[in-house]
GULODO-461934 format. One record per residue: residue in three letters; x, z, y of N, C-alpha, C, O in turn. Coordinates in steps of 0.001 Angstrom, whole numbers, padded with zeros to 6 digits, always signed. Atoms other than C-alpha are relative to their C-alpha. Layout:
N
ALAXZYXZYXZYXZY...
//
This chain:
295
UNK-000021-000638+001320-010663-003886+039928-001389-000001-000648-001665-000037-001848UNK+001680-000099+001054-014486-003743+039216-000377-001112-000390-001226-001223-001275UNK+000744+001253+000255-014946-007308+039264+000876-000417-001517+000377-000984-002489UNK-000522+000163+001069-012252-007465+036811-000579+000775-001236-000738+000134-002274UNK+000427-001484+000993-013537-004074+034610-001673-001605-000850-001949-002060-001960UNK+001469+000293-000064-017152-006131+035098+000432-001327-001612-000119-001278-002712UNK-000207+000919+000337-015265-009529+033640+000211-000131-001510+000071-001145-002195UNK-000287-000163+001276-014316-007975+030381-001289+000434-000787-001768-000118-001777UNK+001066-000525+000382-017177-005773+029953-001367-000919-000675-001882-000882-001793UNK+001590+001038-000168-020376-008375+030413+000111-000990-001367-000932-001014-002021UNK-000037+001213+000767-019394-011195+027883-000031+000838-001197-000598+000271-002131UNK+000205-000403+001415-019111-008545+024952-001343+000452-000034-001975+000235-001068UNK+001130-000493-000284-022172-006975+026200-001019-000801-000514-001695-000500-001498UNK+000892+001361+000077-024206-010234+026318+000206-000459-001472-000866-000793-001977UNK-000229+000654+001404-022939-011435+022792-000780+001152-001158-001584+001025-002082UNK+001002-000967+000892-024033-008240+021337-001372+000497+000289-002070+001131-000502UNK+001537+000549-000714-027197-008573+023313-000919-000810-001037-001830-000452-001783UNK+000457+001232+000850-027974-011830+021680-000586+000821-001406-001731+001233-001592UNK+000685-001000+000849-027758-009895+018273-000867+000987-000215-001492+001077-001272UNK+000740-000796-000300-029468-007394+019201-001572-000544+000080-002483-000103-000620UNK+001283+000703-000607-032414-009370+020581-000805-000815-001439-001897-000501-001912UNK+000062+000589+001293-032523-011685+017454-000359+000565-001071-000854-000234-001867UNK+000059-000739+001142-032884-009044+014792-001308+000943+000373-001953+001492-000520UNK+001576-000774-001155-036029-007220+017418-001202-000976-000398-002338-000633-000723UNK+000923+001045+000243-037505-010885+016905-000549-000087-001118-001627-000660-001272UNK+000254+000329+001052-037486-010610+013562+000502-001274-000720-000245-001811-001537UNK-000256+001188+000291-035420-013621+012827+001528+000327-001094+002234+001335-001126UNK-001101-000101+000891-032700-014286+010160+000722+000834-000110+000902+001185+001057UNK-001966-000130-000720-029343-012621+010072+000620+000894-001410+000592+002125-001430UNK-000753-000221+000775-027444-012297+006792+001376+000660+000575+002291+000027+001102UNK-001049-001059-000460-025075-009018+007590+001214+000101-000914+002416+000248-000692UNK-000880-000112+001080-023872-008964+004247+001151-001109+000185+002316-000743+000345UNK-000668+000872-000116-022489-012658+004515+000550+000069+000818+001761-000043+000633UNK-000934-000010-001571-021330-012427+007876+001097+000745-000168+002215+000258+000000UNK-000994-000702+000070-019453-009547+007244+001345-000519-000666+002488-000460-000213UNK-000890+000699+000845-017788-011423+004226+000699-000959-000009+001635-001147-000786UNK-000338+001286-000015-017311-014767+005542+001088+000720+001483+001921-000061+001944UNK-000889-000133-001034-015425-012484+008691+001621+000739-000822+002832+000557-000696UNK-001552-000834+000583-013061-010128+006537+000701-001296-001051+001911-001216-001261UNK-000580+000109+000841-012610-012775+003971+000995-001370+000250+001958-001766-000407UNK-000333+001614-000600-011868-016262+005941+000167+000269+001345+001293-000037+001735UNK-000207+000082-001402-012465-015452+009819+001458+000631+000548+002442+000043+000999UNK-000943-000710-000248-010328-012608+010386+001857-000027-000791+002915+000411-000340UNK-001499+000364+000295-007295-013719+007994+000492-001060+001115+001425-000972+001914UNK-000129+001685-001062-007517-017389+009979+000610+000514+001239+001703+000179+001696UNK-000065-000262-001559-007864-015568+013381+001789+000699-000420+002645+000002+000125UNK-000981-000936-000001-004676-013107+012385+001584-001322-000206+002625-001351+000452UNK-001211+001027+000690-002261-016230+010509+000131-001101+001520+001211-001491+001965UNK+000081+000796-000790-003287-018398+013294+001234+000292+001413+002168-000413+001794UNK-000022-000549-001073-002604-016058+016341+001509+000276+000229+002069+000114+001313UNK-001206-000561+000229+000789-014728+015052+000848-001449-000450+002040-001273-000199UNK-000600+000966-000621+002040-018226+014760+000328-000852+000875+001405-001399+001112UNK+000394+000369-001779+000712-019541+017999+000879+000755+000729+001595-000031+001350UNK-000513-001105-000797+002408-016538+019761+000992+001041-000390+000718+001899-001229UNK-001346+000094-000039+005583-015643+019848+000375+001744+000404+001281+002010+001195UNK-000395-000995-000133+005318-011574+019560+001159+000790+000040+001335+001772+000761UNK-001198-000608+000576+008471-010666+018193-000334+001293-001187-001360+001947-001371UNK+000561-001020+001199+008975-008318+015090+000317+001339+000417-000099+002279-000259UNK-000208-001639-000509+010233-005129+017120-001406+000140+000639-002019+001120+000214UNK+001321-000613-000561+006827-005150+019273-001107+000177-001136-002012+001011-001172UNK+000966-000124+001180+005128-006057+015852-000106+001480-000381-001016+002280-000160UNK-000159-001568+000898+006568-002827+013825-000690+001207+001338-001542+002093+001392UNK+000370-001358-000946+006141-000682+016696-001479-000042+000473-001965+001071+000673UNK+001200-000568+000320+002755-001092+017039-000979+000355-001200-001829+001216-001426UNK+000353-001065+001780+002015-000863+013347+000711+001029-000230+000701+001604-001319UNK-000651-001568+000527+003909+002004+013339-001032+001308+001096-001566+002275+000553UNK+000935-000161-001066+001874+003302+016557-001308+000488-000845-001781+001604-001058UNK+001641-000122+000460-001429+002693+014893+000156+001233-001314-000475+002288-001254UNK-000659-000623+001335-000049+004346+011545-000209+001374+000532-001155+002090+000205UNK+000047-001544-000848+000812+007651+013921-001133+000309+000275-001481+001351-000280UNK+000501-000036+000174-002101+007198+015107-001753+000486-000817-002662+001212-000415UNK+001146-000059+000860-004855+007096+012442+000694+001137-001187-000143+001396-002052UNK-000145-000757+000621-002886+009598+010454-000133+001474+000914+000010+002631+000520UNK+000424-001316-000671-003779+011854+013434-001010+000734+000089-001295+001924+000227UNK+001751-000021+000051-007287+011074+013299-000326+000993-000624-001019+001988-000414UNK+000858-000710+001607-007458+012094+009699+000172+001494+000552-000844+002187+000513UNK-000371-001335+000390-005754+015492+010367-000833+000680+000802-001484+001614+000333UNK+000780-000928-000907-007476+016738+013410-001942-000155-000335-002837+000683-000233UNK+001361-000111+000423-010801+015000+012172-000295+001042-001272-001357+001555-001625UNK+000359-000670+001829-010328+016808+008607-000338+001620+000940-001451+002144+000978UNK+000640-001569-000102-010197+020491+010258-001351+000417+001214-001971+001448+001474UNK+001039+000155-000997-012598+019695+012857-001326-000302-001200-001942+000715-001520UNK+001017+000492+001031-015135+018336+010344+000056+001399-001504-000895+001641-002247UNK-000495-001368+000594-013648+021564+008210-000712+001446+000572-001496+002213+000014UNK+000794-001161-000857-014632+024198+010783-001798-000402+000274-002648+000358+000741UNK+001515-000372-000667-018074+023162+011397-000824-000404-001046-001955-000810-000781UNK+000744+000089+001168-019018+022750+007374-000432-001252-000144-001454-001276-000830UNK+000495+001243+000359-019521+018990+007304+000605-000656-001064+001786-000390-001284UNK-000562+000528+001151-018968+016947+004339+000977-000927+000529+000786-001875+001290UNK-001029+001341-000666-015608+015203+004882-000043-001560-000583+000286-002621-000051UNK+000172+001617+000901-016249+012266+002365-001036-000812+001150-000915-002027+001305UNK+001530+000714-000558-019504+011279+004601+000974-000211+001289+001072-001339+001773UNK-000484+000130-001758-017437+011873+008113+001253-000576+000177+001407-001618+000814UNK-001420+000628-000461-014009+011183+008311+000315-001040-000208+001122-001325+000677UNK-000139+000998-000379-013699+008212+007738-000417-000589+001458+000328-001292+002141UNK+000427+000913-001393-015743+007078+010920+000689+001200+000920+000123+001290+002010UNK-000731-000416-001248-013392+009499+012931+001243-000676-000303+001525-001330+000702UNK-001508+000874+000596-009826+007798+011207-000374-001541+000054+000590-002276-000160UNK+000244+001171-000039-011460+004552+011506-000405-001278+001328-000675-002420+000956UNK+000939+000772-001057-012805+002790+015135-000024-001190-000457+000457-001545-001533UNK+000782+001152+000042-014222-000295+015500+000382-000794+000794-000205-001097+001832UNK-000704+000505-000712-011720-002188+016470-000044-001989-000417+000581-002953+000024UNK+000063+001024-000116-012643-005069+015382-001588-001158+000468-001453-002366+000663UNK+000798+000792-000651-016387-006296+016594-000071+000541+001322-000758-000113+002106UNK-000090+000061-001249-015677-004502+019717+001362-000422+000812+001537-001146+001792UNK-001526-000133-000565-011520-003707+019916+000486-001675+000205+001342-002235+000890UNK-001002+001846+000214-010631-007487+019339-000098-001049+001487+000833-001678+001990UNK+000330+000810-000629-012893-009260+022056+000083+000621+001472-000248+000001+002483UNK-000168-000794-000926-012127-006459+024434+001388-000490+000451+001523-001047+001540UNK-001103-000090-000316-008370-006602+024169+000271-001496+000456+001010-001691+001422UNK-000094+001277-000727-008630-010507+024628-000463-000502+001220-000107-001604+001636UNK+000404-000044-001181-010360-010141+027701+000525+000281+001211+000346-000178+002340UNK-000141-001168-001200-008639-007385+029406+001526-000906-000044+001667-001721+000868UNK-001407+000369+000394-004634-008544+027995+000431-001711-000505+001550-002118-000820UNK-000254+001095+000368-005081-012030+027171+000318-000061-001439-000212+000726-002225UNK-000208+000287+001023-003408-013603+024192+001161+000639-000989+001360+000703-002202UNK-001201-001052+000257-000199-011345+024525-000796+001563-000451-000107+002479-000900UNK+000566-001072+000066-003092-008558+024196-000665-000283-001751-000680+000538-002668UNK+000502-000060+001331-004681-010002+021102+000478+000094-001506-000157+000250-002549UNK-000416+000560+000773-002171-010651+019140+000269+001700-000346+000280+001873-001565UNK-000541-000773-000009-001181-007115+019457-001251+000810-000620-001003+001420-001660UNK+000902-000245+000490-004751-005972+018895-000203-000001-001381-000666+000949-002013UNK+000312+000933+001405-004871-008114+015588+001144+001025-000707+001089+001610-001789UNK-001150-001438+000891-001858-005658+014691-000904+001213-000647-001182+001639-001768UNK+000885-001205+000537-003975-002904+015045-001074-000040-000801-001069+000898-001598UNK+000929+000742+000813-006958-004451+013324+000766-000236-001199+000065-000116-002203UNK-000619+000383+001558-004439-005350+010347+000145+001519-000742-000172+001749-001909UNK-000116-000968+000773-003685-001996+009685-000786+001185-000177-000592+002105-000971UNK+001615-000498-000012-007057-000467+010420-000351-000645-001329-000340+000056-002341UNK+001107+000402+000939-008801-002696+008090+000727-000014-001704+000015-000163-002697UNK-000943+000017+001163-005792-002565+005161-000459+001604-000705-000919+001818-001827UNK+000295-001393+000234-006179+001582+005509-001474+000226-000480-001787+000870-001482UNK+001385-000407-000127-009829+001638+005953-000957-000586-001047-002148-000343-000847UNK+000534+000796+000604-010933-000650+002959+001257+000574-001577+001149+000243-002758UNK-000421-000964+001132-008618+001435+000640-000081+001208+000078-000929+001881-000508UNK+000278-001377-000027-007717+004636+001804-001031+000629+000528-001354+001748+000128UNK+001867-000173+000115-011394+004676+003373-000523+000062-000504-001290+000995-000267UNK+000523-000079+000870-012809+003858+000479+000231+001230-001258-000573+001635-002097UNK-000351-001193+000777-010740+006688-001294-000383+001155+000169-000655+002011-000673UNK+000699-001322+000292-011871+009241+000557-001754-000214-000111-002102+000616-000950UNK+001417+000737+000098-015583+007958+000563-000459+000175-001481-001571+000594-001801UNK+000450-000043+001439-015433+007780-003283+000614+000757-000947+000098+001007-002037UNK-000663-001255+000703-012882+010246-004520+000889-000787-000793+001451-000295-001772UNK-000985+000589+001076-010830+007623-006020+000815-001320+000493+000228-002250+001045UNK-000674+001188-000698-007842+005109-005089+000358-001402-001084+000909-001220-002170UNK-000026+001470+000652-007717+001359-006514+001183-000782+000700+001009-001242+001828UNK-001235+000670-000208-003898-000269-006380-000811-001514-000113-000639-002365+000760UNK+000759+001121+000067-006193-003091-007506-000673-000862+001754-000532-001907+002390UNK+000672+000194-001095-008170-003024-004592+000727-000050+001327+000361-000747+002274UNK-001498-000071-001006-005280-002504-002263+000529-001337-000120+000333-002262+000669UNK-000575+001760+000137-003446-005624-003638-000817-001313+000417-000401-002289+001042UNK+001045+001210-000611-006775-007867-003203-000720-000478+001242-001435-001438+001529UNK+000923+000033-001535-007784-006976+000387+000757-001557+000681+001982-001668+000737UNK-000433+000737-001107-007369-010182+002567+000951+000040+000498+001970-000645+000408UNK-000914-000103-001242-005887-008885+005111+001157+000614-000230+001869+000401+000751UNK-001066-000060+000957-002961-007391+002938+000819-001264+000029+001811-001546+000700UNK-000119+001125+000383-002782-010558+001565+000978-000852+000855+002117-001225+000573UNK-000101+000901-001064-002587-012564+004817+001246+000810+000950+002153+000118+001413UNK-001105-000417-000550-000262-009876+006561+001718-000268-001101+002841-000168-000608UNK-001174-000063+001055+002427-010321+003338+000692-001663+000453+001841-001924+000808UNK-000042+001958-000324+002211-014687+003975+000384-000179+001730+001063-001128+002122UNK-000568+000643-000633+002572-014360+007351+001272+001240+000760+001661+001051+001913UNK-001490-000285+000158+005672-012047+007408+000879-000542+000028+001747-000749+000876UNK-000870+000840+000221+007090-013969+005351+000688-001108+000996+001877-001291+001258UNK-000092+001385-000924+006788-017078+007690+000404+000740+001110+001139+000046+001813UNK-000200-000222-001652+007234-015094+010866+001839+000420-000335+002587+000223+000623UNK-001345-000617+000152+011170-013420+008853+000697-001637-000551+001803-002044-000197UNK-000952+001514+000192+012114-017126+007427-000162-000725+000865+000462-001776+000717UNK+000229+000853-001496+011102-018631+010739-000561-001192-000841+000139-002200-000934UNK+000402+001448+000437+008840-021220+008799-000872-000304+001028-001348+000722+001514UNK+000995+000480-000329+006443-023391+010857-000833-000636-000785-000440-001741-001157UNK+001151+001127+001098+003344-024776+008574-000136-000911+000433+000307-001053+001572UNK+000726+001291-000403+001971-027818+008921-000656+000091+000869-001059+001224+001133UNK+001345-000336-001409-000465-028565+012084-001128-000008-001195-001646+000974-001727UNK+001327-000285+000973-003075-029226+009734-000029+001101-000604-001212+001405-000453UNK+000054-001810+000267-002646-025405+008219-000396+000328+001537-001597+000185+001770UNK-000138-000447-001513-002396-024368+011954-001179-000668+000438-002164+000068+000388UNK+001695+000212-000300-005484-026345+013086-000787+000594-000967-001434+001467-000390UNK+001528-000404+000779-008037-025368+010331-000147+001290+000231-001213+001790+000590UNK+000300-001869-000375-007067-021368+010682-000079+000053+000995-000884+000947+001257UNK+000507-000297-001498-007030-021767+014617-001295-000306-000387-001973+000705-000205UNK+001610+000288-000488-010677-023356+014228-000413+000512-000860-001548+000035-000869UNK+000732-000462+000472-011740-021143+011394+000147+001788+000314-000523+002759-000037UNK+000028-001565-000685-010346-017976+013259-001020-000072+001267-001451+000831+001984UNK+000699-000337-001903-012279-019020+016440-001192+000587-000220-001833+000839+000800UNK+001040-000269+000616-015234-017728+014063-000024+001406+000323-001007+001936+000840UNK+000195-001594+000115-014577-014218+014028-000610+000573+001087-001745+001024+000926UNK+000051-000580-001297-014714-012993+017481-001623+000210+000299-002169+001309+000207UNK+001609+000173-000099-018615-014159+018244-000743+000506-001144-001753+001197-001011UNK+001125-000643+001217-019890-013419+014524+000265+001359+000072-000767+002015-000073UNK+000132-001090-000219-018444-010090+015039-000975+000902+000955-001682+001884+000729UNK+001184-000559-001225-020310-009438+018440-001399+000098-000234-002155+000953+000226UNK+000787+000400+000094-022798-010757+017303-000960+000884-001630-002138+000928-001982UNK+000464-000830+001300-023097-008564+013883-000442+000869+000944-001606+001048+001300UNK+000001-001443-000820-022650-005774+015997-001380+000295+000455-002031+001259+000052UNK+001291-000301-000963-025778-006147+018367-000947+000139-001490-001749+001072-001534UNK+001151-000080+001038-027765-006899+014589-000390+001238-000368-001512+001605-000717UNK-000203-001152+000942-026544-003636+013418-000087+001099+000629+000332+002112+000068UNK+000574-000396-001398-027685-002069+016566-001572+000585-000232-002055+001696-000454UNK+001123+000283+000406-030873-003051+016095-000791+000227-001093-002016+000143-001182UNK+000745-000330+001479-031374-002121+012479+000265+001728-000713-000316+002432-001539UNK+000104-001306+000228-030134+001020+012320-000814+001083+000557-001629+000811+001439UNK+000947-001127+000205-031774+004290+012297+000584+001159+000615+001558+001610+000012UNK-000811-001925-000448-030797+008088+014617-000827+000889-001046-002056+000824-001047UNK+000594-001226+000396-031485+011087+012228+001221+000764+000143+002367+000377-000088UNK-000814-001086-000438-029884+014211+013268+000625-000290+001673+001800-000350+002035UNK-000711+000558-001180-029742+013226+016894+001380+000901+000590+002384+000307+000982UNK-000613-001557-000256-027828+016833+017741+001741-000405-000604+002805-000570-000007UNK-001082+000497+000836-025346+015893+015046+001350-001415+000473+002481-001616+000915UNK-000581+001732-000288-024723+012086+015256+000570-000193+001886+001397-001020+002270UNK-000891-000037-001535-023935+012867+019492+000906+000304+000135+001686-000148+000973UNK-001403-000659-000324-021254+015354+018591+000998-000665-000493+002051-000937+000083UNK-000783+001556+000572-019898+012771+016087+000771-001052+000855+001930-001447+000978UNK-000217+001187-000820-019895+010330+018186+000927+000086+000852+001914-000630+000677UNK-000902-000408-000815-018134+012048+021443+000957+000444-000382+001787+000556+000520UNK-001575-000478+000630-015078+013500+018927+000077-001189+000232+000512-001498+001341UNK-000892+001417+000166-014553+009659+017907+000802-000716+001070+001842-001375+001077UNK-000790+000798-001447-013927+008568+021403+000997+001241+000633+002194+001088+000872UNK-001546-001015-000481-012176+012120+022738+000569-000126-000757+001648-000353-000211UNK-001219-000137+000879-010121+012065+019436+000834-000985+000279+002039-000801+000449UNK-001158+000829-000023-008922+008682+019836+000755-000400+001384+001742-001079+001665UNK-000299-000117-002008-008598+008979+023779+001633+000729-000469+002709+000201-000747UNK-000668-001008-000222-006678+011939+023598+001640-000415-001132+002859-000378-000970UNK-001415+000176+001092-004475+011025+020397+000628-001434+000279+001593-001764-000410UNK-001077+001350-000268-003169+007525+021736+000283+000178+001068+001270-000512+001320UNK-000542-000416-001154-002736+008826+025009+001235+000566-000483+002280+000241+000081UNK-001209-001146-000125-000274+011380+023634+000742-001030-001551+001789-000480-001891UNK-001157+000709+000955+001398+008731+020474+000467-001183+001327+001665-001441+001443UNK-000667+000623-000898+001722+006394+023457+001013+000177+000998+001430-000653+001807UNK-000393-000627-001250+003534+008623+025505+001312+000225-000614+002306-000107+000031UNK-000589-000270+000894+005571+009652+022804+001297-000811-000820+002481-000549-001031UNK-000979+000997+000194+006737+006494+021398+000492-000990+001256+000724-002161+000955UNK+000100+000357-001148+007290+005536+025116-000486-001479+000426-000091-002157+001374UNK+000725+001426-000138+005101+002327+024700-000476+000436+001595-000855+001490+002106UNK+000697+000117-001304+004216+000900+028224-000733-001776-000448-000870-002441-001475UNK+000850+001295+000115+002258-002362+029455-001212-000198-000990-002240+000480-001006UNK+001493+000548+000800-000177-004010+026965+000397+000750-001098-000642+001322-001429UNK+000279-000386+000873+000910-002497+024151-000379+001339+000341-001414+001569-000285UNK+000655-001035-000672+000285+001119+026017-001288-000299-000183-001959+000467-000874UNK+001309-000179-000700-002839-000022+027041-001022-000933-001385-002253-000936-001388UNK+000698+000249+001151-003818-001816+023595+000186+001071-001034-000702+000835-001854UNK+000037-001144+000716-003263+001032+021600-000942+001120+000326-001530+001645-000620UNK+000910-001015-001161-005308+003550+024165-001637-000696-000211-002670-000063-000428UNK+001441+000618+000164-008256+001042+023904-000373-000311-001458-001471-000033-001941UNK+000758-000208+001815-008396+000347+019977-000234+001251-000044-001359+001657+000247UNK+000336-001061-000008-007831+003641+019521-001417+001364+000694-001734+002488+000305UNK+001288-000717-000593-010945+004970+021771-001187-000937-000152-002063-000838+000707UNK+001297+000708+000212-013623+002214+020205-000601+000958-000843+000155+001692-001479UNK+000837-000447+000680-016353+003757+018550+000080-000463-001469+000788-001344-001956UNK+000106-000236+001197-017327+004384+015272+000056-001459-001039-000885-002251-001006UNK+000490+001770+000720-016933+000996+012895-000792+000112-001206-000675+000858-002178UNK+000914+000231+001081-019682-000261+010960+000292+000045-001641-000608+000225-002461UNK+000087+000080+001421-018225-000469+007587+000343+001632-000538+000812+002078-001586UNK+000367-001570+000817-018708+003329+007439-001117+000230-000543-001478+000619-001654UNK+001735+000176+000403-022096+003065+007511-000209-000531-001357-000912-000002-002218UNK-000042+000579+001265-021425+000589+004743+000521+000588-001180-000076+000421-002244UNK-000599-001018+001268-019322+002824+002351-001091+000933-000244-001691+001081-001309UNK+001225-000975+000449-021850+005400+002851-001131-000187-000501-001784+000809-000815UNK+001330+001004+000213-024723+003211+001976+000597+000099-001633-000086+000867-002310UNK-000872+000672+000820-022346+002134-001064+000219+001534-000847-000570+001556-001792UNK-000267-001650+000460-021518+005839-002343-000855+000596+000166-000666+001678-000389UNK+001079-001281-000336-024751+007670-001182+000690+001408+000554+000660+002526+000040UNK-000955-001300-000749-022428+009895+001444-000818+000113+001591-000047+000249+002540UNK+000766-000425-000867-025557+010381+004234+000308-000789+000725+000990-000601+001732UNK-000069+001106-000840-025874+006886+005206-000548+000118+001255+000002-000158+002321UNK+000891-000295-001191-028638+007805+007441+000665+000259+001083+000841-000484+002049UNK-000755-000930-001390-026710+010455+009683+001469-001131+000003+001500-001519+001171UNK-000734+001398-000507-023656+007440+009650-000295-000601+001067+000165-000658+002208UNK+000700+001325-000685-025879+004874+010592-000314+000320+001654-000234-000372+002669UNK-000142-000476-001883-026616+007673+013747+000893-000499+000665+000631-001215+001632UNK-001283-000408-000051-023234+007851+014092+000567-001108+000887+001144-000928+001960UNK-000424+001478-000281-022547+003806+014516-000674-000148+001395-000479-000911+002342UNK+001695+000611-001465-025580+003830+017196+000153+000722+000956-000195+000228+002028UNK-000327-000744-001317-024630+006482+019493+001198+000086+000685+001311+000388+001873UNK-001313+000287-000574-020765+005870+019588+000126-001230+000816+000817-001425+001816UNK-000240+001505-000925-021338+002214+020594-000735-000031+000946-000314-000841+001773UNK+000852-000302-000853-024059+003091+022771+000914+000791+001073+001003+000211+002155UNK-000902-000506-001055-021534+005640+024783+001019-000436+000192+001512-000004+001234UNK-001324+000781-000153-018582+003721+024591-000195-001323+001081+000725-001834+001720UNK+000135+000907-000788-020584+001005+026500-000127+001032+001620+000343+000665+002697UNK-000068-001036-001169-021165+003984+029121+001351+000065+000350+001757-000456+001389UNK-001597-000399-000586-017226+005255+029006+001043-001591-000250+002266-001454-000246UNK-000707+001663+000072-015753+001351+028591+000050-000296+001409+001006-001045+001609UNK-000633+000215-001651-015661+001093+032661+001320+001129-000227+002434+000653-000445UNK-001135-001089-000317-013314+004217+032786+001005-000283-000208+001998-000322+000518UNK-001092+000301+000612-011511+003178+029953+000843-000843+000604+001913-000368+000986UNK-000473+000866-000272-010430+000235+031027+000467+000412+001580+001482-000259+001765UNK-000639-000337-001595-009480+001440+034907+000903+000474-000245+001980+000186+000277UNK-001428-000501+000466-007343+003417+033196+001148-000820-000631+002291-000574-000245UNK-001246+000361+000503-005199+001061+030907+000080-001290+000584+001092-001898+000233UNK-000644+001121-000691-005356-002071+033103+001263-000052+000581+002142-000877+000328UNK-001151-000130-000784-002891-000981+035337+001260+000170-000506+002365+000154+000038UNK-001285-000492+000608-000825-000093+032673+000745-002107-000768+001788-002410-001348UNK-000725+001598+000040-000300-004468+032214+000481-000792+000682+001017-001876+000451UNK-000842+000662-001011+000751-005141+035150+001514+000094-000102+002224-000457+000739
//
């Protein structure tokens, strides 16, 4: 079991290493682009690709978008009175408790630990993470909701197209199917690889703060997919992919809204740096725990 725990662990480690190291040097690293060229091309590619390659079915589909849904509407509620009782501004916080970071850590994790039957399922959760979190994130973040902005997200977009194709049973062309397999194989590494940058460039103020932050994000989402998993009596990988998105740390594009709105980027930016920092601490545990649940 450790050599396995070790097998998943090390390769995300090392990738966000790299970043990390690179951005210390002082050398290149367009965050902005990266980010853009992952939500706007990588991550559709990787998602259209994956879900035609692999042969999920649409009952395991719904049920884990319905999962995640339960989920992240749990976040909000227990993060809102939690973040309520102890006088913090909810626009600045809740989001990075309703939100993990499931995609430069959750993605390359779940393909590690669950394989391809794990990613695809992942990429679920990631669809409706980044659909929620890039509207209704941005809503509470800015006090205001955009149908506009909803309709134009990507990954909207790309979940509507390949519906379609997955309920009329179309197959595309290989040439469609090659270019998004080889322009999804992008995401995975530029993500890791943001990650370690964004590591590296951020800033702790309010250390006191940004720790307690940090340890809700991972007990909240521990505790609350433990008990929707239990609930909707998910077992195997999807059990154990739900349990692990759900307990990634804080995701970077909070930091970014807050930056974007002036909602105490700073104490965020803690926020991003101490969750991924302990999550690399509690990421053995995790994983001892929901391996067993794929066998």
């Amino acid at each position: 079991m450790l050599l396995e725990i070790l097998s998943v662990i090390t390769p995300v480690f090392i990738c966000a290493l790299i970043g990390f190291a690179w951005v210390k040097r002082g050398l290149e690293f367009d965050t902005g682009f990266v980010s853009s060229l992952v939500m706007n091309v990588g991550a559709p590619c990787l998602l259209f690709s994956t879900f035609m390659d692999i042969e999920i079915g649409m009952q395991a589909f719904s049920m884990m978008a319905f999962a995640t849904i339960i989920a992240m509407l749990a976040f909000g509620g227990v993060g809102f009175v939690i973040l309520k009782l102890a006088g913090l501004d909810q626009r600045s916080f809740l989001p990075s408790q309703m939100f993990p970071n499931v995609g430069n850590m959750g993605l390359p994790l779940c393909l590690l630990a669950f394989g391809e039957e794990g990613l695809a399922l992942a990429l679920t959760y990631f669809m409706v993470n980044s659909v929620f979190g890039f509207t209704l994130g941005v809503s509470i973040v800015s006090g205001a909701f955009s149908w506009r902005d909803f309709l134009r997200n990507p990954i909207f977009q790309t979940v509507v197209i390949t519906l379609l194709a997955l309920v009329f049973d179309f197959t595309p062309p290989a040439w469609v199917l090659n270019t998004t397999s080889l322009l999804g194989q992008l995401t995975i590494p530029l993500m890791l690889l943001a990650l370690g940058v964004s590591l590296g460039r951020f800033r702790i103020s309010s250390l006191r703060r940004s720790l307690a932050l940090s340890a809700l994000r991972l007990v909240l989402g521990f505790a609350v997919s433990v008990g929707v998993a239990t609930l909707l009596g998910l077992e195997g990988a999807a059990r154990g992919i739900l349990i692990m998105q759900s307990t990634m740390p804080i995701a970077v594009f909070s930091y970014l809204f807050a930056v974007r709105y002036k909602r105490n980027p700073e104490e965020v930016a803690g926020t991003v740096v101490i969750s991924t920092l302990l999550s690399f601490l509690t990421l053995p545990l995790l994983l001892w725990y929901v391996l067993p649940t794929a066998a």
